[in-house]
KEKOLSE-322351 format. One record per atom (N, C-alpha, C): x, y, z; residue in one letter. Coordinates in steps of 0.2 Angstrom, whole numbers, plus 5000, padded with zeros to 4 digits. Example, Ala and Ser with C-alpha at 12.3 -4.5 7.8 and 13.67 -1.06 7.14 Angstrom:
residues 2
506649725039a506249785039a506649845039a506449895035s506849955036s506450005039s
***
This chain:
residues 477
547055695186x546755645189x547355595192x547355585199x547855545203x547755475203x548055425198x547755365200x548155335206x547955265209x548455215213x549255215212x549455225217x550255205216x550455145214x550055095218x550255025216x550455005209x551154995207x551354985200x551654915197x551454865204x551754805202x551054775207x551054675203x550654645206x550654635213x551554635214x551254635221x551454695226x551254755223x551054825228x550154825226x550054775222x549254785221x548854745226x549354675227x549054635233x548954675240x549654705241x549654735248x548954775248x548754815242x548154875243x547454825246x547454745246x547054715247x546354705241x546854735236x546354755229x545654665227x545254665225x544954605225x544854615216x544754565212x544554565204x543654585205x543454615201x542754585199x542654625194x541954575192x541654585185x541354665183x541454675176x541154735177x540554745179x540154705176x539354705179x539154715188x539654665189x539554665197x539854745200x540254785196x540754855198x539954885197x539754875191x539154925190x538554915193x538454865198x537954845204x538154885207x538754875210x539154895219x539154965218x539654985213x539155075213x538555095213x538055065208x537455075208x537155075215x537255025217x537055015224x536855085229x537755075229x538055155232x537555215233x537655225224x537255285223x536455295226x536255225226x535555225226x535555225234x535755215240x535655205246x536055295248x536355335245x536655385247x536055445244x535755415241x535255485240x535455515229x536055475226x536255535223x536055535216x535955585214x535455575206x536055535201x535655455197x536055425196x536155445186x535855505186x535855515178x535655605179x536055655178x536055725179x535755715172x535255765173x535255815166x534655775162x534555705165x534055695159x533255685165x532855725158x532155745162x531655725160x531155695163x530455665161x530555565162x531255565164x531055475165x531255445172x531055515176x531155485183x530955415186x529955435184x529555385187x529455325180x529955295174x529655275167x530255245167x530655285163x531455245163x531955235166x532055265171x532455255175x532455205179x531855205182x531955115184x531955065182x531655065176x531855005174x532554975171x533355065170x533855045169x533855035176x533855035180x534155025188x533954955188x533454915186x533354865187x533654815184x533954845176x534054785171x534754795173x535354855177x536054835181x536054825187x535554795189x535654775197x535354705193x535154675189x535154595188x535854595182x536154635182x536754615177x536754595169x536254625168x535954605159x536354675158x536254625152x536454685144x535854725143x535854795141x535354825140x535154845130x534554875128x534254885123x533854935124x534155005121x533555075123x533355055117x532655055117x532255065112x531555125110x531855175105x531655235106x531655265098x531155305099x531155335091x531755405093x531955435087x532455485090x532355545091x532855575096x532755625101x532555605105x532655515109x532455525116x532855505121x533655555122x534055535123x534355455126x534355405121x534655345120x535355355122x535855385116x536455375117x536755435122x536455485124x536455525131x536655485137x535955415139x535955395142x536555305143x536755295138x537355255135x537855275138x538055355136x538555405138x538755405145x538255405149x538055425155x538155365160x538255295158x538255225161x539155235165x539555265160x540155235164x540455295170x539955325172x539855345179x539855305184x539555235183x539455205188x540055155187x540455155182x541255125184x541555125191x541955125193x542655135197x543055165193x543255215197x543655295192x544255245190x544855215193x545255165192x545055115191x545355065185x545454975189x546354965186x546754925189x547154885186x547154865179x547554855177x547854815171x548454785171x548554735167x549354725165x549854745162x550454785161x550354835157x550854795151x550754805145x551054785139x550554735136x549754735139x549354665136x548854715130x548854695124x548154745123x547654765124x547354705128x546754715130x546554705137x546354735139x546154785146x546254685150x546854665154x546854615157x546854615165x546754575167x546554585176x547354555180x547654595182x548154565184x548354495189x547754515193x547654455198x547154415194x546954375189x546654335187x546454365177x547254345176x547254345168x546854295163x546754325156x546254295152x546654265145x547254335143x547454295139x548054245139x548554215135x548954165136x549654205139x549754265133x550154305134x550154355142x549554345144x549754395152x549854355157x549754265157x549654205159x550654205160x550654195154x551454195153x551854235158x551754305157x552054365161x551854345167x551554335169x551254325177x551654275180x551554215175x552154155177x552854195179x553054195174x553854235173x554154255179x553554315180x553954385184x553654385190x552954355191x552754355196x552254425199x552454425206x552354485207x552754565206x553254535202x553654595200x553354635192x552754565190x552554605186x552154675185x552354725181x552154795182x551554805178x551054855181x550354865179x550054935179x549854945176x549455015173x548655015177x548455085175x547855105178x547455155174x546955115171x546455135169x545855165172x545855245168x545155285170x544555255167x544055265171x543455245169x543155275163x543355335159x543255375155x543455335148x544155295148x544355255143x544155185143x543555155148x543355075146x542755095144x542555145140x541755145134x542055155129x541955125125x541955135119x541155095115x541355145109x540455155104x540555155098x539955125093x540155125087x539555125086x539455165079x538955185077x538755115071x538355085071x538055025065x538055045060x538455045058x538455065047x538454995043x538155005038x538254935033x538954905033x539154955032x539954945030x540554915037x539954905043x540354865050x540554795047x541054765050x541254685047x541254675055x541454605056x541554535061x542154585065x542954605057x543454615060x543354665063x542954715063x542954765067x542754765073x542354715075x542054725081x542454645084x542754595081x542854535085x543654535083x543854535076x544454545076x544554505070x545354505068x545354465063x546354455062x546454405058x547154395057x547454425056x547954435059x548754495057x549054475052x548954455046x549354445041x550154455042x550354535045x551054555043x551354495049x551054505055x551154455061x551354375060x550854365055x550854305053x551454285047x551554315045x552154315041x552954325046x552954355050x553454355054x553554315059x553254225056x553454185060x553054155062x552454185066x551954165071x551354115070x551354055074x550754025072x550154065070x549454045068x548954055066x548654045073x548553995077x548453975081x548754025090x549354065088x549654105093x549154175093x548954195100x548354235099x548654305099x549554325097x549854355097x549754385088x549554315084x549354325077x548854365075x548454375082x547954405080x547654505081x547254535079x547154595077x546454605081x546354635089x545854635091x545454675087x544654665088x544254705087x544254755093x543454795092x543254815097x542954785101x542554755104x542254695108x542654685111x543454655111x543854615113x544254685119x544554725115x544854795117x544354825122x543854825122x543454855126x543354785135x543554755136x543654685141x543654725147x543254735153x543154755159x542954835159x542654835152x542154895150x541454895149x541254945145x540654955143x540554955135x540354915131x540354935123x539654935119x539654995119x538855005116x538955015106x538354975105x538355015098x537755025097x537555105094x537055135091x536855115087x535955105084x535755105079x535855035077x535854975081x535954905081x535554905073x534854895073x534354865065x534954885060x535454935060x535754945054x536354905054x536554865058x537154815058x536754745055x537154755049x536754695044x536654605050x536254575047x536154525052x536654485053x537154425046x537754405047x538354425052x538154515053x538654535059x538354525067x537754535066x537254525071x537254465073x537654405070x537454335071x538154325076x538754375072x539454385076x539354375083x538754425084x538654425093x538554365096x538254325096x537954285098x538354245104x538954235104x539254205107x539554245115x539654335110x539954375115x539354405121x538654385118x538154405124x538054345129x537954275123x537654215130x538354175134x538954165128x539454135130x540054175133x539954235130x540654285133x541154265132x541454255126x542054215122x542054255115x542354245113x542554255105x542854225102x542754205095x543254155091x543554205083x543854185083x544254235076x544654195072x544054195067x544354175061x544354085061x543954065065x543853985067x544453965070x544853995073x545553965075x545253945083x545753905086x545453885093x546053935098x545554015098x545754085101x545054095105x544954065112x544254085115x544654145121x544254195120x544354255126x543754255130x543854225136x543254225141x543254315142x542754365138x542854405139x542354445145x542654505149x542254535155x541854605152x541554605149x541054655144x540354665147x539954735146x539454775146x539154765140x538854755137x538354785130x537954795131x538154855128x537554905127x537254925121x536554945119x536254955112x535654995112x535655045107x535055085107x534955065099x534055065097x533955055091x533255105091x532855115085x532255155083x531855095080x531455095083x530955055080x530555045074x530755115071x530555125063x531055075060x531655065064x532355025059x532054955058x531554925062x531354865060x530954855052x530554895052x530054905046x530554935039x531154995041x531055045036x531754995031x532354995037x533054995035x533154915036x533154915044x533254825042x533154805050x533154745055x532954735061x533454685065x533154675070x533854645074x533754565074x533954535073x533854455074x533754415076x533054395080x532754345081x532954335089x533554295086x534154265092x534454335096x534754375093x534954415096x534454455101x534054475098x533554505106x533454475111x533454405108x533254335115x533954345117x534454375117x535054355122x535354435125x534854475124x534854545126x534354535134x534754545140x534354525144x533754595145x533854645146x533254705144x533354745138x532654755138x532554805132x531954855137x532254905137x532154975140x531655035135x531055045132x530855085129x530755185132x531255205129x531155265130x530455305126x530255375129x529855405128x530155495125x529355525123x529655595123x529255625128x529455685130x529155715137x528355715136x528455695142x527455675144x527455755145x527655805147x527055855148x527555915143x527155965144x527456035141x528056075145x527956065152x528256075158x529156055155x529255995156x529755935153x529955975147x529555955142x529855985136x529956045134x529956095139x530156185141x530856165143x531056125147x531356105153x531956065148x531856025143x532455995140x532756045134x532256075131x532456135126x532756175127x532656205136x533156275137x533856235141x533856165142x534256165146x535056125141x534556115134x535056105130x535156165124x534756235122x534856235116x535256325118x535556335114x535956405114x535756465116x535656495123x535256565122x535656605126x536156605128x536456655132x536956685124x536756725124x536856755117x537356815117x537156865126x537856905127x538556915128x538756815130x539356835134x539656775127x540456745129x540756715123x541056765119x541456735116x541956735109x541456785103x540856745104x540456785098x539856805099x540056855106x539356895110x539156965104x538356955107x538357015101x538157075104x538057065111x538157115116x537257155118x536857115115x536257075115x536157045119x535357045125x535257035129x534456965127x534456925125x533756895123x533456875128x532656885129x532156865134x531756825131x531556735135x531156725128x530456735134x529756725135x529356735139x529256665139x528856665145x528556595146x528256565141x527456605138x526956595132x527456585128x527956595126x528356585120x528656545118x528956495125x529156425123x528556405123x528056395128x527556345126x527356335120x527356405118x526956405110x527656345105x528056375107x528856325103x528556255104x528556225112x528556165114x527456145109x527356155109x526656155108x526856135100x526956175095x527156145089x527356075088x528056055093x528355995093x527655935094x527255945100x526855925105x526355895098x525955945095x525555935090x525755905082x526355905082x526555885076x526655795080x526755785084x526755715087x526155675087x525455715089x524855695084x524355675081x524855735075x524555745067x524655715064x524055705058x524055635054x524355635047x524555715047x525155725042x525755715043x525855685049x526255685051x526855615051x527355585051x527355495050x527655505060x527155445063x527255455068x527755405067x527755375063x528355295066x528855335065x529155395062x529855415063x529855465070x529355485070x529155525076x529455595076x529455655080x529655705079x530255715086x530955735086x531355735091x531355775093x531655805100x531555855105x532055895100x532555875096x532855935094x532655975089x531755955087x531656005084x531456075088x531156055095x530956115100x531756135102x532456115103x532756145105x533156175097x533056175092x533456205089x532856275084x532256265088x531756325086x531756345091x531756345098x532056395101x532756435100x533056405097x533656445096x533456485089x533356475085x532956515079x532556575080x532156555085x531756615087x532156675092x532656655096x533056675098x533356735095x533756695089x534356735085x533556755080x533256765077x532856795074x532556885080x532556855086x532556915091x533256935090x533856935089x534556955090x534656995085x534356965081x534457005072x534157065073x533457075076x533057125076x533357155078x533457155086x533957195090x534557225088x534957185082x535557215082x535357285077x534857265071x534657315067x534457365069x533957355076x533657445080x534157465084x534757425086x535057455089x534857435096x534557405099x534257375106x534757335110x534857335114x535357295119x535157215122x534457265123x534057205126x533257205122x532957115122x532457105115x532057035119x531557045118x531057005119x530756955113x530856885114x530456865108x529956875108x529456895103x528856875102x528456835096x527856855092x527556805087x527956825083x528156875079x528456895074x529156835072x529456845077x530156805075x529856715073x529256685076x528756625072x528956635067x528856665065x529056645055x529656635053x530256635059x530756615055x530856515059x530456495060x530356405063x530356375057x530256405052x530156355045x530856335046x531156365042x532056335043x532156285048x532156295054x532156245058x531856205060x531356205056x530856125056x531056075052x531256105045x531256075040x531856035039x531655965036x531955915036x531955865044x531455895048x531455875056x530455845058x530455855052x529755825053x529555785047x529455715047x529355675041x528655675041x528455695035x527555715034x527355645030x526855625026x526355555028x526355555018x526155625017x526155625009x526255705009x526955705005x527255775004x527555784998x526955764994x526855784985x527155844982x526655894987x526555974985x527456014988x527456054982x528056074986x527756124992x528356134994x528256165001x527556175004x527456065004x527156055006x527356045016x528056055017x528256065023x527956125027x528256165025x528156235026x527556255030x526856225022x526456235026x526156225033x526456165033x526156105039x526456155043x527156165045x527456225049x527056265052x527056315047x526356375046x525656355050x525656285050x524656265051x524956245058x525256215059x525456185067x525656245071x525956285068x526156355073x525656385076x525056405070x524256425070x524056405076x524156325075x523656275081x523756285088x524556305089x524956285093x524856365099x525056435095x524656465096x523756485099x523556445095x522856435098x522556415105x522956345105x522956315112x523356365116x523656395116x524156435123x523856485123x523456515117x523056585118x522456555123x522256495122x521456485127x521756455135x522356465134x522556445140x522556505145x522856535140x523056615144x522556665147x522056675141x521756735139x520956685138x520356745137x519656725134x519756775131x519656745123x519556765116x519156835115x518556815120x517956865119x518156915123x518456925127x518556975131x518957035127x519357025119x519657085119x519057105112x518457075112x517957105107x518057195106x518157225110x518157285109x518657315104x519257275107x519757295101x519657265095x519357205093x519157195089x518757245083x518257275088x517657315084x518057385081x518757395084x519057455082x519457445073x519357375071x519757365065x519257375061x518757375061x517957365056x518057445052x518457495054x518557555048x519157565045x519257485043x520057505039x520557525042x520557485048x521157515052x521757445049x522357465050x522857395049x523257435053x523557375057x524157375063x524657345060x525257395060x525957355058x526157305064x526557255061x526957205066x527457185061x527757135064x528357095059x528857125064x529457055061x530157065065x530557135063x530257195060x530757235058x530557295063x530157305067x530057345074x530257335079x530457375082x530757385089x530257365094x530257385099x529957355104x529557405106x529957465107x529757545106x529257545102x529257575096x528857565090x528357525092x528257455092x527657425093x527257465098x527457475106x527357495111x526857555109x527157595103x526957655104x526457655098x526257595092x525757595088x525157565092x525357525097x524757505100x524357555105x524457615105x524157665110x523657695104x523557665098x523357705092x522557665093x522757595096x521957555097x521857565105x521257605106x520957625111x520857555116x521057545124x521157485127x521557425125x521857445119x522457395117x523057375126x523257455124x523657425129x523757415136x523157425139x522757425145x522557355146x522357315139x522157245139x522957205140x523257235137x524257195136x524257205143x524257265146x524657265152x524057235157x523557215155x523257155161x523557085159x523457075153x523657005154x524556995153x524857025154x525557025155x525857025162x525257035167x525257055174x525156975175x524556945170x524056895173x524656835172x525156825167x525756805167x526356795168x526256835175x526956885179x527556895173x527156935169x527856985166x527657075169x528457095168x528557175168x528057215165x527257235166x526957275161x527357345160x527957345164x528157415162x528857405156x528657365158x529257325149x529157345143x529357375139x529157405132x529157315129x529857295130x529857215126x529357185129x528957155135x528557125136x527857135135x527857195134x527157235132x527157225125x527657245122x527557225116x527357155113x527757105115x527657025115x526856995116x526657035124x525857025124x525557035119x525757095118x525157145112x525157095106x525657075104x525657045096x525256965097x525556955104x525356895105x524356885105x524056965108x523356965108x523356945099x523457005097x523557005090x523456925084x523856905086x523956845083x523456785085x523156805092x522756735096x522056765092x521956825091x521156845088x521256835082x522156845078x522156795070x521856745070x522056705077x522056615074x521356605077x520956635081x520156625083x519656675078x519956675070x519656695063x519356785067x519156795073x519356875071x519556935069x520156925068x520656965063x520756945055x520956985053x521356955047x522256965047x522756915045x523456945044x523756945037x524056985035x524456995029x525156975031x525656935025x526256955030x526756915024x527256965024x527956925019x528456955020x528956915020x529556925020x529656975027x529456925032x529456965039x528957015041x528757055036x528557115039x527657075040x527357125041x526557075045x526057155046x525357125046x524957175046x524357135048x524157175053x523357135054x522857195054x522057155053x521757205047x520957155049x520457185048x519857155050x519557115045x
***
């Protein structure tokens, strides 16, 4: 990255260079971007028409922002994503610690230097990458970390109390012509909370009572969970009154969305890489629905605590479960390439758990279950989406003499393919609605996926009976 040549004040004048604030930098981009057409936040889905304007609105009136969202709705993604709208460069002074404006200095010590040397003074260039800084809210944050505090060694080497040379910036301070977020504000005990006060409405700071004010040029920025009011502890009174917006995030409004953030963050390309397994995985469309659909219905169930809510990384990290459960199968048959279907379902427990906070979870594996019942549900709905129930009555009537049909993750796709030729219209019913679909009917992996999938939907519409442990599965009238 090539910054400006300009290396003194006065090669910086010649550029015609002007000061301004960061808020007003994060308008004048803003602006930009929004009169050019260009997406002002890549990658995040479902707040086009809900959140997104309302941040565009709270940086074009120059407030401090507050995401306020339960977790998994990309809050600090969004945090992340602000110093885009930086200026890739700005000036600095160089040897000040804190980010100072060459043409229009703050502290005493760049005040000085400027006197002195004038425009001979020399100055650096910061990337826009280096003026965020973040810190996550932990009990254990103090004053000195965020605002600063006395340099004892300093002080002993001479230096007044009052010389702001004495002093040990925080972060707040260091971050001057940036952006400074902190995560999870409720957990930043209130006495720190109270620390702020000055740095949102007055933009100054004081350290240690000494008379050291930094008219500082800072962004704040904060993401919090609304459970944190109730559970852990909440934000203070005053301080929200001096938060110019609070922004409430959401979890995707449709299924569509929620397909759409899961595949676009969770690991499926599984044959290329360091740690390829030379394994092709295909997940079907009915298969994440069924994924996202779990997520959808655990949001709400009344077993469910909605005040902690359930996070989109439970759908992308059970996509990826269901995946590597197809991978495994594959590597064991020796298969190149592997279609998820129902079977690999059973391995979603693991990746649910500890990701959904239930309401009364007395019984053991009383998670599991919920898991199990949600999956059931989840499948239900996407079966009446796809299919009518009563249409595959016939194969139905074929189980009534003791028939049982293996299934479970330990068959190949082959094998399946070729046990369901045993029930008369089985596979003639798979290959129409595989068609109805748009999948491969001539796919053994997609035929089989259908098949288990009929299977499984006249389980959960109480036609069938399933047996099934430790992977393996059998359905039985």
């Amino acid at each position: 990255m090539t910054h400006p040549r300009a290396m003194s004040i006065g090669q910086l004048k010649e550029t015609g260079y002007q000061p301004c604030s960061v808020k007003d930098e994060l308008r004048r981009n803003l602006i930009r971007k929004l009169r050019a057409g260009d997406e002002l936040f890549p990658g995040i889905i479902g707040y086009r028409e809900s959140v997104l304007p309302q941040i565009v609105n709270a940086l074009l009136s120059r407030h401090d922002i507050l995401f306020l969202g339960l977790r998994g709705q990309a809050k600090t993604r969004i945090l992340r994503m602000l110093p885009e709208l930086l200026d890739e460069w700005i000036p600095v002074l160089a040897g000040i610690e804190i980010n100072d404006d060459p043409l229009r200095p703050m502290t005493k010590t760049a005040k000085r230097i400027v006197a002195e040397q004038g425009d001979d003074a020399q100055i650096e260039w910061v990337h826009r990458n280096d003026r965020y800084q973040e810190k996550l809210a932990t009990p254990d944050v103090t004053i000195a970390d965020l605002i600063g505090e006395v340099d004892l060694v300093k002080h002993a080497e001479g230096r007044y109390l009052s010389d702001e040379n004495t002093m040990h910036y925080g972060l707040i301070p260091r971050s001057n012509r940036g952006l400074f977020a902190i995560n999870e504000l409720p957990d930043l005990a209130p006495r720190i909370q109270v620390g702020l006060f000055n740095v949102l409405e007055e933009r100054d700071v004081q350290i240690r009572g000494y008379p050291i004010r930094l008219n500082l040029d800072v962004c704040l920025v904060f993401s919090a969970n609304p459970e944190d009011y109730t559970n852990r502890g909440r934000i203070v009174t005053p301080l929200k009154d001096r938060i110019g917006s609070v922004i409430r995030t959401h979890y995707p409004e449709s299924v569509e969305e929620g397909i759409q953030i899961a595949e676009q963050n969770a690991w499926l390309e599984r044959e290329h890489g360091a740690s390829r397994s030379g394994v092709k995985v295909e997940m079907p469309r009915f298969m994440a629905e069924i994924i996202e659909e779990i997520v959808r219905l655990a949001r709400s169930s009344p077993h469910v605590s909605q005040a902690s809510g359930v996070s989109v990384r439970t759908s992308i990290t059970n996509m990826e479960t269901a995946t590597s459960n197809a991978e495994r199968r594959a590597i064991g048959t020796g298969e190149t390439r592997v279609v998820v279907r129902m079977s690999d379902m059973s391995a979603l427990v693991a990746s649910c758990r500890g990701k959904i906070e239930m309401t009364l979870a007395d019984e053991d594996g009383a998670e599991d279950k919920l898991v199990k019942s949600l999956t059931g549900e989840a499948v239900k709905a996407v079966f009446a989406r796809c299919a009518d129930v009563d249409d595959y009555e016939p194969i139905v009537e074929q189980f009534g003499g003791n028939l049982t049909f293996p299934a479970g993750d330990d068959l190949s796709a082959e094998e399946f393919a070729a046990n369901m030729k045993a029930i008369k219209g089985f596979p003639q019913a798979a290959n129409r609605l595989a068609k109805a679909m748009n999948l491969d009917a001539a796919d053994p992996g997609a035929l089989a996926a259908v098949g288990e999938f009929i299977l499984e939907g006249l389980y959960v519409n109480n036609r069938l009976s399933k047996y099934s442990a430790n992977g393996k599965a059998s359905f039985r009238r």
